[in-house]
N, C-alpha and C positions, 0 to 999 in steps of 0.2 A: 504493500500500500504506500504509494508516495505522499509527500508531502500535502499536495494540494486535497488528496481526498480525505487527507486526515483531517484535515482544516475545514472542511465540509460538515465532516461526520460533527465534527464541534459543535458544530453552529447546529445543525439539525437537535443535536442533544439539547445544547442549552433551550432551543426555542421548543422542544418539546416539553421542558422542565416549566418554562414559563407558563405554558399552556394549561399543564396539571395545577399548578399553585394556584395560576387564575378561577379554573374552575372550580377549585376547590371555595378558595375564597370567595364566589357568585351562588356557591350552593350553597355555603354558611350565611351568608346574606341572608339568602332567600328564606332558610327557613322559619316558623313562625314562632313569636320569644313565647314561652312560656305565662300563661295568666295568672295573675298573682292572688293568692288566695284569700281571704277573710275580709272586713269590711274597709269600702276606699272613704266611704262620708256617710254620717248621719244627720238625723235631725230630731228634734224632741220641740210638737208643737203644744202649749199649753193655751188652754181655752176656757174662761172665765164663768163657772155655771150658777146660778143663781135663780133662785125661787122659794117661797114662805115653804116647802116643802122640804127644802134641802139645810141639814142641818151635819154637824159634826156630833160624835154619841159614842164613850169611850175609844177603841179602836178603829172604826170604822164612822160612814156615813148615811146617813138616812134621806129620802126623798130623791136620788140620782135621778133616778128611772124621771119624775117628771120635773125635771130642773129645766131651764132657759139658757142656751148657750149664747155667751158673749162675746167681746174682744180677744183673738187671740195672738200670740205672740210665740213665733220662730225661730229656735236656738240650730243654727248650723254649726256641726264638728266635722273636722277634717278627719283623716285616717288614723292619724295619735290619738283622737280626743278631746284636741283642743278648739274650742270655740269659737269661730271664724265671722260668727254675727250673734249680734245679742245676746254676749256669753255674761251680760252683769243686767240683772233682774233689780225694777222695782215690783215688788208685788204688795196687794191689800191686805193685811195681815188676818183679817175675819174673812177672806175670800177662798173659794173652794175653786182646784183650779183642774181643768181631765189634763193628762198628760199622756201624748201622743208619739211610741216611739215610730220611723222609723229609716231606713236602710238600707246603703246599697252595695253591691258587690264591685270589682273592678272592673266588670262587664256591664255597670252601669243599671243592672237587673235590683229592683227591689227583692228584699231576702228578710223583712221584718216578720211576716207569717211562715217560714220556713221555721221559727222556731217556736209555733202554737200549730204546726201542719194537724194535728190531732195530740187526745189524749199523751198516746204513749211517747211521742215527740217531746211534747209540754213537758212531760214530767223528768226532762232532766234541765230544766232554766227554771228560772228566779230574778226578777230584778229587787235590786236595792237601791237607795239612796243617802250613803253615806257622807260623813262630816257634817260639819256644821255647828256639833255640839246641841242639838235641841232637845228641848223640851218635851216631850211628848205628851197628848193629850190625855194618855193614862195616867199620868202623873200628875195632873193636873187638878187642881180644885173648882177653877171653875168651868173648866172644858176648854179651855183656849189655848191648848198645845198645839203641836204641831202633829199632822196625820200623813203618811204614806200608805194609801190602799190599792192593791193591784187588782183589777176589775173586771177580763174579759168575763166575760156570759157566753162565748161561742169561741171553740176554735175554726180554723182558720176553713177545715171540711165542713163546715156547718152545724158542728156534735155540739153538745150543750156542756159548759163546763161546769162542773158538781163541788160548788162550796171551795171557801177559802186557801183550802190546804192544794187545790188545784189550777188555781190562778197565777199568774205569769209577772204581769208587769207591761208586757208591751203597750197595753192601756191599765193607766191607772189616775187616782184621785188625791191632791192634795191639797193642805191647807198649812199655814209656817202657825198661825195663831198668835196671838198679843202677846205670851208671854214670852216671846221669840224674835219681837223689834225690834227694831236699830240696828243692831249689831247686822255687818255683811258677815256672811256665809260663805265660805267655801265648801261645795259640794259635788259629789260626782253619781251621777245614774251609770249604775253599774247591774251589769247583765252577766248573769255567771250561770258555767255549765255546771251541772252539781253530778255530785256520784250517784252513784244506784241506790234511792231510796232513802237522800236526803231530804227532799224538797216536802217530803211530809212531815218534816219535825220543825220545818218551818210556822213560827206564828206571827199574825200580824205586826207585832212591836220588837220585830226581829228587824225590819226593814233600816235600822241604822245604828246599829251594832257596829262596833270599831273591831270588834273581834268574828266579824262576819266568815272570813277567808278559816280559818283554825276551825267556828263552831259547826260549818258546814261546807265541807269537802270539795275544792272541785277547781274549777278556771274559768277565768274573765275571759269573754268574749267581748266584751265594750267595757269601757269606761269615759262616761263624759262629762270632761268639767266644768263649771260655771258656778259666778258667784247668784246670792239670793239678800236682795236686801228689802225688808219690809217694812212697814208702817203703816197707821193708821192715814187712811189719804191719799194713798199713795198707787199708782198704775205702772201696768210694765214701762 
């Protein structure tokens, strides 16, 4: 083989070399990234309900079902958690307020009823609403504490949910109460997977327990925080 066809073979080599690298790199391009999993943004809408019917009463509330709904007000969370609009609340401190979670994937898909899809779904979430340091209304003497009640009446298949120990969070009811003014709140709605056959030792005045995580087994799937500042007077 002389000279000149070695000099050939060369070039042929290397531009075959270039060729493979190329394509290589156009097929790694090409293919499609991976979609990332768990939640990219949520939102938690609060909606002001009111009527002679609706009242606060130990743990929970009475008159829902025929309340008047009001003004509401829209807390956007980014992918962290953190609060991107209306993460600092003025609220009525004698006002009852429904609380609206919900949620979307990084496919842009709402995924807030994926976790009420039915019963046996339901029954490993919980929400809470932890910090703040409040009051609760059982503690209270004259009923003006603060209430977190989580409320669906149906999952998300249509099924009918059966009493307290079977409720979720993704709608629920709140009130901060007067003995819980002034001072701002730091707070986080938090939505946790629980283990097998916590979510029934759950009771209503569990919902803000600083020892939440230790008394009832499991993992966050949200947490979203914003501050809560009330008074008599006073509107989101």
């Amino acid at each position: 083989m002389n000279k000149k066809t070695t000099n050939k073979l060369g070039v042929f080599v290397m531009l075959l070399g270039f060729t493979v690298v190329g394509f290589s790199s156009c097929s790694n391009d090409d293919e499609p990234q991976p979609i990332k999993e768990g939640i990219e943004k949520a939102e938690l809408t609060l909606t002001e309900i009111s009527g002679e019917a609706v009242y606060p009463h130990g743990d929970h509330f009475h008159g829902l079902n025929g309340g008047v709904e009001g003004e509401k007000v829209v807390i956007a969370f980014d992918e962290d958690g953190v609060a991107t609009k209306n993460g600092h609340l003025h609220l009525e401190a004698d006002a009852v307020y429904k609380i609206e979670l919900k949620a979307w994937d990084y496919e842009g898909k709402e995924v807030q009823n994926t976790f009420i899809e039915n019963k046996a779904v339901a029954n490993s979430y919980k929400a809470f609403l932890v910090g703040g340091n409040f009051k609760l209304n059982t503690d209270s003497e004259t009923e003006e504490g603060a209430i977190f009640q989580p409320r669906e009446q149906t999952y998300a298949d249509g099924s009918a949910v059966d009493g307290k120990y079977d409720t979720t969070g993704i709608l629920s009811y709140f009130i901060v109460g007067h003995e819980n003014e002034s001072s701002t709140k730091e707070v986080t709605y938090v939505l946790r997977k629980l283990n097998e056959g916590v979510k029934a030792q759950i009771e209503r005045t569990d919902w803000n327990r600083e020892d939440y995580k230790t008394a009832f087994a499991g993992e966050n799937i949200l947490e979203l925080k914003f501050e809560i500042h009330a008074e008599h007077g006073h509107d989101h």
